[in-house]
C-alpha positions in Angstrom: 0.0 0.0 0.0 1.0 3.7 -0.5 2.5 6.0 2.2 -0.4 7.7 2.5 -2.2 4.9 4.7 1.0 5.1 6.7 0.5 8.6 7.2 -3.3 8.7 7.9 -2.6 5.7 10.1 -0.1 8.3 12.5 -2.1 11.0 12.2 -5.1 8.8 13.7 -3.2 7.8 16.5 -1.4 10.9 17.7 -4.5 13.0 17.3 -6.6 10.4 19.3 -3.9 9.1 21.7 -1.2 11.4 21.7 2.5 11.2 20.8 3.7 9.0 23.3 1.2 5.8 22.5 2.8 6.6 18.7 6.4 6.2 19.6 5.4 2.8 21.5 3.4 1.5 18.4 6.6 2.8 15.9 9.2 0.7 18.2 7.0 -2.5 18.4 5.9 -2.0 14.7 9.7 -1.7 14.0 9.0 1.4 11.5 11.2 4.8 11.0 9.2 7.5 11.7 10.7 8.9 8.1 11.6 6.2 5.6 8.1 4.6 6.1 5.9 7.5 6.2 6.7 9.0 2.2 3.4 9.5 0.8 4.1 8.3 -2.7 5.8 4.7 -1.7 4.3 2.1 -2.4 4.8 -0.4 0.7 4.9 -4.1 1.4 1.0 -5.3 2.3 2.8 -7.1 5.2 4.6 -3.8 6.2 1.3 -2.0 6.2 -0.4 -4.8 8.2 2.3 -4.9 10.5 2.0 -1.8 11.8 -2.2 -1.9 12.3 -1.4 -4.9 14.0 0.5 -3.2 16.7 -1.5 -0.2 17.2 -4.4 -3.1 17.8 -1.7 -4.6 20.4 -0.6 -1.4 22.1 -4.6 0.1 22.3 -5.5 -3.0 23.4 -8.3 -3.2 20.8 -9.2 -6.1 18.2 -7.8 -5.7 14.9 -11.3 -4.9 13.4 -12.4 -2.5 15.4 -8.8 -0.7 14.5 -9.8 -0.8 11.0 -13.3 0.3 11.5 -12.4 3.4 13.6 -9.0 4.1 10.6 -12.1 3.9 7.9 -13.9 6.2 10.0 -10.7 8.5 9.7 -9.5 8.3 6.6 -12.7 9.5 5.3 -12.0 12.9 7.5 -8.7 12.8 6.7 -9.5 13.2 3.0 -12.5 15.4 3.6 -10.0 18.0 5.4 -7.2 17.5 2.5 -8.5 18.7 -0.6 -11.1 15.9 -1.6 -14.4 17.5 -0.2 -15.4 18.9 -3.4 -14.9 15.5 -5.0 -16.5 13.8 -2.2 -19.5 15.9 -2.1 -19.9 15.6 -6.3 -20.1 11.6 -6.3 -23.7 11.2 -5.3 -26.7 12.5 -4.2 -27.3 9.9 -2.0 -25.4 6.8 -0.1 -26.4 4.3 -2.8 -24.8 6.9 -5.9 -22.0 7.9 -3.5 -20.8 4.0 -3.7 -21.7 3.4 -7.1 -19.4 6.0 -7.8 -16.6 4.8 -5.6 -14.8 2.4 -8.7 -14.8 5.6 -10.9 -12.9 7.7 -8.4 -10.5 5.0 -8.1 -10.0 4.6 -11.4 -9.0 8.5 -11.2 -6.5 8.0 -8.1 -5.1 5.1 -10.5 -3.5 8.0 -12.7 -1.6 9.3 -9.2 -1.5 6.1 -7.7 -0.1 3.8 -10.3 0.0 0.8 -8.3 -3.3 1.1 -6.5 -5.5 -2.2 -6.0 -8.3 -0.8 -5.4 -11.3 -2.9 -4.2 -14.9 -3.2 -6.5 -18.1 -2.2 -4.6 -21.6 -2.4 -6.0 -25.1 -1.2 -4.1 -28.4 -2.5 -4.5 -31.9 -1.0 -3.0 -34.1 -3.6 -0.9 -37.8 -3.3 -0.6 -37.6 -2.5 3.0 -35.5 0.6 2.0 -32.5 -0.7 2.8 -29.1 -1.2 0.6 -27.4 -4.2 0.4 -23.8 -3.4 -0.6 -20.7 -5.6 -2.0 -17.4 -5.1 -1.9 -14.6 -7.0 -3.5 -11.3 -6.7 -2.8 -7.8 -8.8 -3.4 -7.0 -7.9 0.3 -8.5 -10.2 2.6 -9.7 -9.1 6.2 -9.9 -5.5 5.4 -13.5 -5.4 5.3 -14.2 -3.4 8.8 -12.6 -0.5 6.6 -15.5 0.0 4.6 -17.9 -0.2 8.1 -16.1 3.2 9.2 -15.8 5.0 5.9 -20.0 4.2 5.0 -20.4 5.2 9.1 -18.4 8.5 7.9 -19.9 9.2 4.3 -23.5 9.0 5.6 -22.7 11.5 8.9 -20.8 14.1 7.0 -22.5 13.6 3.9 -26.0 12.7 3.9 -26.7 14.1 7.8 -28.1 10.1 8.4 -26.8 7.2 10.9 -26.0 4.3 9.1 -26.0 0.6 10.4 -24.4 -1.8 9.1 -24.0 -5.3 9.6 -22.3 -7.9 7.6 -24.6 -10.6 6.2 -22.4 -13.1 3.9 -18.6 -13.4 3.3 -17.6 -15.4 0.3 -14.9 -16.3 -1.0 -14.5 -15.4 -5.1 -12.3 -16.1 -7.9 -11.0 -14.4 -10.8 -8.5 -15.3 -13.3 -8.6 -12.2 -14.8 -4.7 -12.4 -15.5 -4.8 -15.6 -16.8 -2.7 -16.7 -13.8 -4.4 -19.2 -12.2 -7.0 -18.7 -9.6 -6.9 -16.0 -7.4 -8.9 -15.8 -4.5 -10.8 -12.3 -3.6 -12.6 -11.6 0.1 -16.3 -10.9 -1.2 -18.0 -9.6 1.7 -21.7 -8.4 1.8 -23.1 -6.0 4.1 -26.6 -4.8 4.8 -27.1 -0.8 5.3 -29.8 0.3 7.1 -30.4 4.5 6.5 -32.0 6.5 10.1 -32.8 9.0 8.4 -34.9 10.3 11.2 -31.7 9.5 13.6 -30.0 12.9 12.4 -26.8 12.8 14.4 -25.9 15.7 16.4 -22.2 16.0 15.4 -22.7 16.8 11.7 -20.6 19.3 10.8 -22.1 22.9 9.3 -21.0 22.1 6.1 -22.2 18.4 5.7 -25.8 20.3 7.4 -25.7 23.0 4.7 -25.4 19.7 2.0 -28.1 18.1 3.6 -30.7 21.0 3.7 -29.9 21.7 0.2 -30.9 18.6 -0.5 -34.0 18.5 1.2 -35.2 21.3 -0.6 -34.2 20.1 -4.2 -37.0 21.4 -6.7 -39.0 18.8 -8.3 -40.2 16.9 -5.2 -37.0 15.4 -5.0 -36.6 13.8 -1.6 -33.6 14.3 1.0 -30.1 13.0 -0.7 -32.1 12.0 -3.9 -30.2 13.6 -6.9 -32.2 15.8 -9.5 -31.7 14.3 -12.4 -32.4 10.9 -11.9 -35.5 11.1 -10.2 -36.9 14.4 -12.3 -40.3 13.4 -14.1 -40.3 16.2 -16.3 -38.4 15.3 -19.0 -39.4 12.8 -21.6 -37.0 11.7 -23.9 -37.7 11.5 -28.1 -36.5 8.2 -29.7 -36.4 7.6 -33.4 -38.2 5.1 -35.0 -35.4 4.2 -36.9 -31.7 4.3 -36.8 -29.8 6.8 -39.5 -26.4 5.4 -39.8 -25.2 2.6 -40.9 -23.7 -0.6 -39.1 -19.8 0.8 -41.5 -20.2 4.5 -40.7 -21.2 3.4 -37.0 -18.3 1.0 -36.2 -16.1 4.0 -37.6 -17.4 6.8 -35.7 -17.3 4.8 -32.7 -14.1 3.0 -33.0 -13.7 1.5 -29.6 -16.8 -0.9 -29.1 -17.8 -4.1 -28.8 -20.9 -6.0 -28.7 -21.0 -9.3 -27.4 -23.8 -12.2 -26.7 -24.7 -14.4 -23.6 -21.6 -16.7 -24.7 -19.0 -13.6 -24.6 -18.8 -13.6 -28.6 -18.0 -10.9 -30.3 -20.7 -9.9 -32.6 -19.9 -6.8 -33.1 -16.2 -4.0 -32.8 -15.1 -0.6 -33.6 -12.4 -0.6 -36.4 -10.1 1.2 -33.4 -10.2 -2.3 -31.7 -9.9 -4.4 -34.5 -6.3 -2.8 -34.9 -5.9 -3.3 -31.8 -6.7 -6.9 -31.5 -7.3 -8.1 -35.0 -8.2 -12.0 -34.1 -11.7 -10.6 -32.6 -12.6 -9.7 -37.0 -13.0 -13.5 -36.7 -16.5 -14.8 -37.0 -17.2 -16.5 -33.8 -14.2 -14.6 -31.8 -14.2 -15.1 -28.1 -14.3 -12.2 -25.8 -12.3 -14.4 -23.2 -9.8 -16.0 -25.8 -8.6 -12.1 -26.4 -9.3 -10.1 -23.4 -8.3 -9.7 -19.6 -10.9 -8.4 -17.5 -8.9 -6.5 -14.9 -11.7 -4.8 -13.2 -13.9 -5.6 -11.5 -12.1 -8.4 -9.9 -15.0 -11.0 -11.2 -14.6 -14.3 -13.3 -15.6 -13.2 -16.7 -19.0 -14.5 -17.1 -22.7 -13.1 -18.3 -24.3 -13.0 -14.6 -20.9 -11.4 -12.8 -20.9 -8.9 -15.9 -25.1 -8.3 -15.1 -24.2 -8.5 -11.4 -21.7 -5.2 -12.0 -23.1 -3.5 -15.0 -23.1 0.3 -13.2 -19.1 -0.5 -12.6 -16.6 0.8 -14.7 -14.9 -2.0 -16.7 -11.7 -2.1 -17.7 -10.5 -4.9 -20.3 -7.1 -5.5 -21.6 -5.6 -6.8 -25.1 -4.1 -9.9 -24.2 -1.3 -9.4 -27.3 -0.5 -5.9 -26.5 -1.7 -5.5 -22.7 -3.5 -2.3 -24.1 -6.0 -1.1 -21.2 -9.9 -0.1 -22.5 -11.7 1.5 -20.1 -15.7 2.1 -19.9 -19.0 0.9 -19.7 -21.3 -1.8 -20.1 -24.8 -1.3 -21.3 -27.4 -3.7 -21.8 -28.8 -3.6 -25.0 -31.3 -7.0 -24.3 -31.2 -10.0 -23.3 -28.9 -11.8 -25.0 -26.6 -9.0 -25.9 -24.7 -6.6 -24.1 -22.7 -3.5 -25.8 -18.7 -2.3 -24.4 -18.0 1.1 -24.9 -14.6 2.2 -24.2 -11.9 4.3 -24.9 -8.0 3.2 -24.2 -6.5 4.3 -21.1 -3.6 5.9 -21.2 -2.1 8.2 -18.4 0.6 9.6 -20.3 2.4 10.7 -24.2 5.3 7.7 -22.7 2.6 4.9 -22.9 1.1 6.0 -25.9 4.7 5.8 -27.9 5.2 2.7 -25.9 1.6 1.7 -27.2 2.8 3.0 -30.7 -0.4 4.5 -30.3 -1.0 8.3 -31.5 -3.2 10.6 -30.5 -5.0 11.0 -34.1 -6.3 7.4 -33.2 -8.6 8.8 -30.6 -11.9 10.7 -31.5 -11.9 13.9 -31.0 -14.9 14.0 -28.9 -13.1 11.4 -26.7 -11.7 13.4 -23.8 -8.3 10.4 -23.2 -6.7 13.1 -25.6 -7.3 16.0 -23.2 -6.5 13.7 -20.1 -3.3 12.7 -21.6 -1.8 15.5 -22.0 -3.4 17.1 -18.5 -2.0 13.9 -16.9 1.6 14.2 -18.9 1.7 17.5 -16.8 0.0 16.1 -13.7 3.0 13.5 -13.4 5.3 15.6 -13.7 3.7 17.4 -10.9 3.8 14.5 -9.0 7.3 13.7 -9.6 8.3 16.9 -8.4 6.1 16.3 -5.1 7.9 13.0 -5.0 11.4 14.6 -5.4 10.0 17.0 -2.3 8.7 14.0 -0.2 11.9 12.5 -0.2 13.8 15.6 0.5 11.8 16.4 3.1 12.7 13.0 4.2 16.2 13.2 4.0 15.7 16.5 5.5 14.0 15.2 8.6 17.2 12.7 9.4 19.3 15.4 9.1 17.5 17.0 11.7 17.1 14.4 13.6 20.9 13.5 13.2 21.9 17.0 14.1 19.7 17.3 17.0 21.7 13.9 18.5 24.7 15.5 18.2 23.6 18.7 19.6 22.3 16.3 22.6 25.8 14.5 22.3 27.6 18.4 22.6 25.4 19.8 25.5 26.1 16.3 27.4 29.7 17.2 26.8 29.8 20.7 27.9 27.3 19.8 30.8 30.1 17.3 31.9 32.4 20.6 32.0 30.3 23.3 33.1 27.1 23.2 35.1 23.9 23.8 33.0 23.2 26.9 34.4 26.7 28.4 33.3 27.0 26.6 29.8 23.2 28.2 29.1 24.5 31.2 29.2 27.9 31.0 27.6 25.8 29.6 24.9 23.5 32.4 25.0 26.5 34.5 24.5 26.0 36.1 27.7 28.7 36.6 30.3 29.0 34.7 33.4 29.7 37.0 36.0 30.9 35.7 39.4 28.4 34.9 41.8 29.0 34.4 45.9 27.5 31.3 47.9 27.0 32.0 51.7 27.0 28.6 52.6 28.9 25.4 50.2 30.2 22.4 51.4 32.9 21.0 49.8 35.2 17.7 49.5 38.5 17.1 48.9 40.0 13.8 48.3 43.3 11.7 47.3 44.3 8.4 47.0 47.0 7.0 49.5 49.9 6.0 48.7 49.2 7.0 45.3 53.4 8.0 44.1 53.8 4.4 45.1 51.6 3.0 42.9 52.2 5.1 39.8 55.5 4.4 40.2 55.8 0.6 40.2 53.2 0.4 37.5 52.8 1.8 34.0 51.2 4.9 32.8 48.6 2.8 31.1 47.6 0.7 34.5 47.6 4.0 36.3 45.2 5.4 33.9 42.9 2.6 33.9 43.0 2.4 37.6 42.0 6.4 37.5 39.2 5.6 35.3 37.5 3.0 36.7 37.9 4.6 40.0 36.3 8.1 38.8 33.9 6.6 36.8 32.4 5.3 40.1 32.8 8.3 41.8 31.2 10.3 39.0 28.1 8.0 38.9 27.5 9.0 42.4 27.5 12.8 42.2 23.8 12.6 39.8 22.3 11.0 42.4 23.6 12.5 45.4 23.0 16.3 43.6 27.0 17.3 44.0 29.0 19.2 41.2 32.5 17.8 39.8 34.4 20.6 40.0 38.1 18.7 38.8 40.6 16.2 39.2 44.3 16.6 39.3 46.1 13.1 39.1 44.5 11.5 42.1 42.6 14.6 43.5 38.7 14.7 43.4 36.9 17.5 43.9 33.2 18.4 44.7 30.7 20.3 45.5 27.0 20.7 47.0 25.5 24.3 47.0 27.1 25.3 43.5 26.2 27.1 41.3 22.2 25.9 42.4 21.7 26.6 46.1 20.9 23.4 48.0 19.8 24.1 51.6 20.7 20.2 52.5 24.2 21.0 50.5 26.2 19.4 53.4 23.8 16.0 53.6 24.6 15.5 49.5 28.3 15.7 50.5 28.2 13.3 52.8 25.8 10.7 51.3 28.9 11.3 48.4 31.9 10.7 50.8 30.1 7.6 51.9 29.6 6.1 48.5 33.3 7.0 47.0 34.9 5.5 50.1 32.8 2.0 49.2 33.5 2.7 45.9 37.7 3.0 46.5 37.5 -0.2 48.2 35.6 -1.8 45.2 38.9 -1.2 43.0 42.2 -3.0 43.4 45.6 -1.3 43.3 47.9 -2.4 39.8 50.4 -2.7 42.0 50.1 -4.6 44.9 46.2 -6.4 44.0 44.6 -5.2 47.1 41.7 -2.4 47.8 42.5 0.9 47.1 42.3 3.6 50.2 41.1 7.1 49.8 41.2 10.6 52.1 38.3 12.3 52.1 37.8 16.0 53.7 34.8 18.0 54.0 34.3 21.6 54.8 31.3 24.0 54.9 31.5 27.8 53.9 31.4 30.8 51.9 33.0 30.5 48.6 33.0 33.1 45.1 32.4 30.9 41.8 33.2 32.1 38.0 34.4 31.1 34.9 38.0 31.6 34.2 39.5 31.3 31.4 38.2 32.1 27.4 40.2 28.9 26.1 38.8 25.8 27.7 37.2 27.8 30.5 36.4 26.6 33.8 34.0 26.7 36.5 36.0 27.4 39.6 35.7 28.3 43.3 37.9 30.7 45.3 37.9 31.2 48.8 39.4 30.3 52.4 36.6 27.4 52.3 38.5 25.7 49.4 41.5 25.8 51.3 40.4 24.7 54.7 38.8 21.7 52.9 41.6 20.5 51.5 43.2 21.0 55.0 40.8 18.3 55.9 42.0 16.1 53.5 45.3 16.6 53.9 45.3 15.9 57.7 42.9 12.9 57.6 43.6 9.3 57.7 43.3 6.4 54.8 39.8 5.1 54.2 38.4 7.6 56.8 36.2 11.1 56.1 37.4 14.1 58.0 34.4 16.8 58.6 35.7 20.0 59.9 33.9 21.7 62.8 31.8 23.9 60.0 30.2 21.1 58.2 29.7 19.4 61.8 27.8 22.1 63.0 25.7 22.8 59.3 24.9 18.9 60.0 23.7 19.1 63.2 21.4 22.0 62.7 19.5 20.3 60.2 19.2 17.7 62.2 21.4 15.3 61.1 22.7 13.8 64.2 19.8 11.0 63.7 20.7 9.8 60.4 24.4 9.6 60.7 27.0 8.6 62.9 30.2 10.7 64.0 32.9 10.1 66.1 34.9 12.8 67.3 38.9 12.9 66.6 39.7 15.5 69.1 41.9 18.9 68.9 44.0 18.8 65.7 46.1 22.0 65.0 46.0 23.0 61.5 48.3 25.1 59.9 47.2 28.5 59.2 44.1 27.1 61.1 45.2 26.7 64.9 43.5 24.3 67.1 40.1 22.5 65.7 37.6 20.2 67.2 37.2 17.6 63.5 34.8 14.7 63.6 35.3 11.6 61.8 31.8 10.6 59.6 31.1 6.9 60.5 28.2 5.9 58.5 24.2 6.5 57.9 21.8 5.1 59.5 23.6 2.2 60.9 27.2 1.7 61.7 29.4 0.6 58.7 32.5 -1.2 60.1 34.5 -0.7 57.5 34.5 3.2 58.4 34.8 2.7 62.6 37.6 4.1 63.9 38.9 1.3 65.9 41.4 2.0 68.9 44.5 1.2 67.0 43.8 4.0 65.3 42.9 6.5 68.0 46.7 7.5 68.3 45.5 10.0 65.5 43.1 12.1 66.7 45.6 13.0 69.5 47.0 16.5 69.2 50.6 16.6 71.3 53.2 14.6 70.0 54.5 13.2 73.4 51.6 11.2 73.4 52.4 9.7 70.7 54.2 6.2 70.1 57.9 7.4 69.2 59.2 6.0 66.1 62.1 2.8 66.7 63.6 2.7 63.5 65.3 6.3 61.4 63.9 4.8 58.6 60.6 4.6 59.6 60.6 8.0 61.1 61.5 9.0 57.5 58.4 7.6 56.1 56.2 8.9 58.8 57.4 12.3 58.2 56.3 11.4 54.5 52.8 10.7 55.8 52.4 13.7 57.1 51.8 16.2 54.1 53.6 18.2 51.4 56.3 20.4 52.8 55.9 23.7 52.3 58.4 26.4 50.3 60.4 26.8 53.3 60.2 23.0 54.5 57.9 23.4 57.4 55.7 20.7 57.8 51.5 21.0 57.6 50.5 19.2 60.6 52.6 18.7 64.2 53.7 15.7 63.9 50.8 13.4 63.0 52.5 9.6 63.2 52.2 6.7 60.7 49.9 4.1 62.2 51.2 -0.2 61.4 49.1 -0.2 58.3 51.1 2.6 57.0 54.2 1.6 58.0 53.4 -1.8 55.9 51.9 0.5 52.7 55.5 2.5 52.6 58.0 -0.7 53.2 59.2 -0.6 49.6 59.6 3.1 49.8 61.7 3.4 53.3 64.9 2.5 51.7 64.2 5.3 49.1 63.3 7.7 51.9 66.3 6.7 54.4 68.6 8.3 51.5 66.8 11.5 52.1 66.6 11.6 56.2 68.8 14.9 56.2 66.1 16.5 54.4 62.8 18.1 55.6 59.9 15.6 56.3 61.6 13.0 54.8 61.8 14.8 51.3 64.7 16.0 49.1 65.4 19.0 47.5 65.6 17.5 43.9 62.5 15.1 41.9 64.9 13.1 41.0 63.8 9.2 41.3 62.0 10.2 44.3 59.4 8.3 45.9 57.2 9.4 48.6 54.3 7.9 49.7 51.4 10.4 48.3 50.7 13.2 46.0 50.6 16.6 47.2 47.0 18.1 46.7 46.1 21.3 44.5 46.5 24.4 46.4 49.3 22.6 49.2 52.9 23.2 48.5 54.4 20.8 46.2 56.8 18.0 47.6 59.4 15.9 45.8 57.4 13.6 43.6 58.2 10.7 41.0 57.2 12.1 37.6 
């Protein structure tokens, strides 16, 4: 079938159901919203049936009544499209209206070339009703013409129809002299309320209908004028003035035939068309396909359809004739036809000339108006398909405008990248209240230097890539990573009043995440740092050349204090981000445990708690009492150091160095686990005891136990 089913088939459904149900029915149909929608391709019958099928399984509605309610459509599809004139000029009443229906698609035929288009024929009952048949190649399709009769006699004719099917048969044709071919025959009974005048008739169809009503000549409601007038009589001669020569030559495309199909009598045009049928006795089956109706070719089917329009075909040359039957008695029925041809390419393919048509036949004039129709058409074909090719490019550009803003939302926050799009500046803006977190991997230098690049950048990845899934649902910002520094945010740039609750929910699942990863070098779970810290903070872009989204501020650099004097697999919370926790009542869905006084450089003394876990205690994150040597402040309570060597590596531990060599924290010590971590280092580290913390003057081939983090003073690393 055409496109244009297709087409009236999503235009039903979205207008009725909306676009949603239409995307569903399209995925389980397995259709392109584009390729199988062009209005002038001619589809698969499979293809076409496919996709009613699944609107019938998505709507939840039997196949039939899908059909019924698409005839009902289709007819107000075309109605609204530029047919209503043609509609409204087929009858005068229901029974002419499908009379007439072969005829117009006979015309669509020259648009349409492939159409199979069904028969129908109407007969009037006693009772008043119509008993209508309709013929069609395409089984099952029947329920169509339910909705488009429903349709024709609402809009139309102002009546409610009823219709019921009475007999389904199954008939045969052999009009190609293929074999048998089955056809669905189906037979309906029509039943016209005309009394039942529905409500929802539109003002046009109403303005039809009253003009119909009030017809002169006692014409009744949807009766047409001229067939029912009784004023004219016609005058008939008693005798015919031509003779049987000059008639066969002024009507050259004829043919009169008996009860047998023998050709008694032909127009000299057909008898150069088909010259076997000159032949006394000729049979009208022996040199002619009957290609519509789709009926065996036989006296009674011929009677049964003699208001169709009949189209025969030359079996030598395939040359169409087109017209009508008439019954002149009996025993004798009379063709009259003229050849159809759409266009001046068929009628050189024909070697048929124009000059061979009367001139009172108007083929010639439709010829040539069709010769300029097609080209018409092949221009709205060219259109159809650019528009097409059009629409993927859309679509196709629109994915990777998705693709782009996905990228540059992975850069920028929304809210920023909208306006820099916008071309608008982004001018810095000032957050009262952020929190912040700050985190590293230990032992880090070790790792990246007994593995290669590659490992360490796998290790990176898969690590990040956890941590990143977490910040979308626990509503945080990425601000960057440097080497094994993570950064985050809550509060920024969209103020979140629970800004310290997202930051810890985020500690909690990149601590479980860290563990979930395995060190290149050594095969076991990887440790992280984590420090948090609540505050003011200023926020811009910086930079025109891959620009940034950065934060500036004494909050930045206290939370990286936090993570700089924390402890592996542990998450520091400064005495801010305590307090913004507790006064949102927070103390009942987490669990703290305090470390104690630390001094912090630049900081002095302050009271830090360690986050625990939510809702229940998580051992993995309990600080257990070989641990609580940290969260002392005063180094004399500390265990002192045995070994030089190890001293070396605890002074490691403790933190970059600063410019002049001075250490970060007073004198945090290593605890066993970090003296195991750092074993392969201490010999490294015992060649650099003279120097501050452990750490040399010079990078070279040094190895300390962690990376320095952003914003800290650098300290002698392996590069």
């Amino acid at each position: 079938m055409y496109g244009q089913i297709h087409v009236v088939v999503k235009d039903l459904v979205i207008s009725k159901f909306g676009k949603g149900v239409w995307e569903k029915i399209l995925a389980k149909a397995g259709c392109d919203d584009i390729d199988d929608f062009l209005v002038f391709h001619y589809y698969s019958d499979e293809r076409t049936v496919g996709l009613i099928v699944s609107v019938s399984e998505i709507l939840g509605v039997p196949v039939p009544a899908v059909l019924e309610l698409f005839g009902e459509y289709f007819f107000t599809y075309c109605f609204q499209h530029g047919y209503d004139k043609m509609l409204r000029t087929l009858g005068g009443n229901l029974k002419d209206f499908i009379q007439n229906l072969d005829p117009l698609h006979s015309l669509l035929a020259l648009t349409y070339r492939n159409i199979e288009a069904p028969s129908f024929r109407c007969e009037s009952n006693e009772d008043g009703t119509l008993t209508l048949h309709y013929i069609s190649p395409r089984k099952g399709l029947y329920p169509i013409v339910i909705g488009v009769v429903k349709a024709v006699g609402r809009e139309l004719f102002n009546i409610d129809c009823t219709i019921e099917v009475i007999d389904r048969l199954g008939e045969q044709t052999n009009t190609n002299n293929v074999g048998m071919a089955a056809q669905d025959h189906v037979i309906f009974r029509v039943t016209e309320n005309k009394n039942s005048l529905t409500t929802t008739t539109t003002t046009t169809s109403k303005t039809t209908a009253a003009k119909e009503t009030s017809t002169p000549n006692g014409a009744t409601n949807g009766t047409s004028v001229i067939a029912e007038s009784k004023d004219f009589s016609p005058h008939f001669p008693d005798s015919l003035h031509i003779d049987p020569r000059n008639f066969c030559t002024a009507f050259p495309f004829h043919i009169i035939f008996d009860r047998e199909l023998c050709v008694l009598q032909s127009g000299t045009g057909i008898q150069r068309l088909c010259p076997e049928i000159r032949a006394a006795g000729s049979s009208l089956r022996e040199n002619f396909v009957l290609e519509h109706p789709l009926i065996n070719m036989t006296w009674d089917n011929i009677v049964m359809f003699i208001n169709a329009v009949f189209v025969f075909s030359v079996k030598q040359t395939r040359m169409p004739l087109k017209g009508q039957i008439v019954l002149l008695n009996l025993d004798a029925m009379l063709f009259i036809c003229s050849p159809r041809l759409t266009n001046l390419n068929e009628l050189m393919d024909k070697q048929f000339y124009l000059s061979d048509i009367p001139i009172y036949d108007v083929t010639r004039e439709l010829i040539l108006l069709n010769q300029q129709r097609e080209a018409e058409i092949e221009v709205s074909k060219k259109l159809d398909e650019t528009t097409a090719e059009l629409k993927r490019t859309s679509l196709a550009l629109e994915r990777e405008k998705q693709r782009t803003e996905f990228l540059l939302h992975q850069m920028l926050p929304k809210k920023v990248a909208d306006q820099l799009k916008q071309g608008k500046s982004v001018d810095a803006e000032k957050f009262d209240e952020v929190t912040i977190l700050f985190s590293d991997i230990v032992t880090f230098t070790n790792i990246a230097a007994a593995c290669q690049p590659i490992d360490i950048v796998h290790m990176l990845n898969n690590l990040y890539a956890k941590f990143d899934a977490s910040t979308t649902k626990n509503n945080v910002y990425k601000v960057e990573t440097i080497g094994d520094a993570y950064m985050v945010v809550s509060g920024v740039p969209e103020v979140v009043k629970d800004h310290a609750e997202c930051v810890c929910d985020q500690a909690l699942d990149m601590v479980t995440a860290a563990s979930e990863v395995k060190s290149p070098a050594t095969g076991r779970a990887l440790q992280i740092r984590v420090g948090m810290h609540s505050g003011p903070v200023v926020a811009g872009v910086v930079g025109l050349k891959m620009p940034r989204y950065c934060l500036f501020g004494d909050t930045v650099n206290t939370a990286s204090r936090m993570e700089s004097h924390g402890i592996p697999g542990k998450i520091h919370l400064s005495p801010d981000t305590y307090r913004a926790l507790m006064r949102k009542g927070a103390a009942c869905r987490y669990q703290f445990q305090p470390r104690g006084a630390l001094n912090v450089k630049g900081k002095g003394v302050m009271h830090t708690h360690f986050l625990v876990g939510k809702d229940e205690k998580r051992p993995d994150l309990v600080v257990d009492e070989s641990d609580a040597q940290y969260q002392r402040l005063d180094p004399e309570d500390t265990p002192s150091m045995k070994q030089t060597s190890e001293q070396s590596a605890a002074a490691s531990v403790k933190g970059g160095s600063g410019a002049n060599g001075n250490s970060d924290v007073t004198s945090v010590p290593v605890t066993q686990q970090s003296q195991l971590d750092v074993k392969e280092s201490i010999k490294t580290s015992q060649s650099h005891e003279g120097s501050p913390n452990g750490c040399c003057s010079s990078n070279d081939n040094c190895t300390v136990v962690r990376e320095p983090i952003r914003g800290r003073s650098a300290t002698c690393q392996l590069m």
